[in-house]
C-alpha positions in Angstrom: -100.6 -69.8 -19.1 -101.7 -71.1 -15.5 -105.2 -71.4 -16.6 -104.0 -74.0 -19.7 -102.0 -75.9 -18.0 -103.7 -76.4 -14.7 -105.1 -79.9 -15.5 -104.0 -79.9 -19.0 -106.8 -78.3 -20.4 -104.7 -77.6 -23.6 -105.6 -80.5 -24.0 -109.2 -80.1 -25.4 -108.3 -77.2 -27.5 -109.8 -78.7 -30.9 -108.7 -75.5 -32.9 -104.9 -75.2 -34.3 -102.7 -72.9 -32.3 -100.6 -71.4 -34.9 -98.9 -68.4 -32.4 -98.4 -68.5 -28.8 -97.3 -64.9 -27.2 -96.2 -66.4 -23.7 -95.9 -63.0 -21.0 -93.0 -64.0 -18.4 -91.9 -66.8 -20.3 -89.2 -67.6 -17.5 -92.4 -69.6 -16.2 -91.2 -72.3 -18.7 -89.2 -73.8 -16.5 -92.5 -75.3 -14.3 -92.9 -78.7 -15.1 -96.3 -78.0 -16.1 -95.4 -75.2 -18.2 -92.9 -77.7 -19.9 -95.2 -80.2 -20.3 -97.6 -77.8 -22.1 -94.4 -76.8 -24.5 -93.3 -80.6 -24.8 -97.4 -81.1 -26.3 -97.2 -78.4 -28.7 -93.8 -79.8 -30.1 -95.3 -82.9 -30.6 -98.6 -82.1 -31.9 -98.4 -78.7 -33.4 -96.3 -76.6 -35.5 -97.0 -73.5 -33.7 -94.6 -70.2 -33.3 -93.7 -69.0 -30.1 -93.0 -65.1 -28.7 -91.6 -65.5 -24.9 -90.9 -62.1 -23.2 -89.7 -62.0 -19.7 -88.4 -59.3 -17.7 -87.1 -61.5 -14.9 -83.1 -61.7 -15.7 -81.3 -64.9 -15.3 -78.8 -64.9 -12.9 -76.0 -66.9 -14.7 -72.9 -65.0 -13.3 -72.4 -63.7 -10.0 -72.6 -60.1 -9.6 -68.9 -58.4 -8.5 -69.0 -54.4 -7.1 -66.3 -52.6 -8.5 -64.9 -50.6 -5.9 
């Protein structure tokens, strides 16, 4: 993904993107990465597999003793 969206080069991509498999999709939360994602909403109707191992750390972890 760093490649595309360094300097927006999915920007030039004349062909339609119809599937995007994004590795370590936590990633999407780069500005850059959002802008890239915030493009394809607007100009393509492309489908989108994001896989991430990285967990999200919403609550906080508790020991049970």
């Amino acid at each position: 993904m760093f490649f595309l969206t360094s300097k927006e080069k999915y920007k030039y991509i004349k062909k339609s993107i119809d599937l995007i498999i994004h590795d370590e999709c936590h990633s999407i939360e780069n500005k850059t990465t959002t802008d890239f994602y915030k493009w394809i909403d607007e100009c393509k109707k492309s489908k989108v597999i994001g896989f991430s191992a990285t967990p999200e750390y919403k609550y906080p972890c508790y020991t049970i003793k």
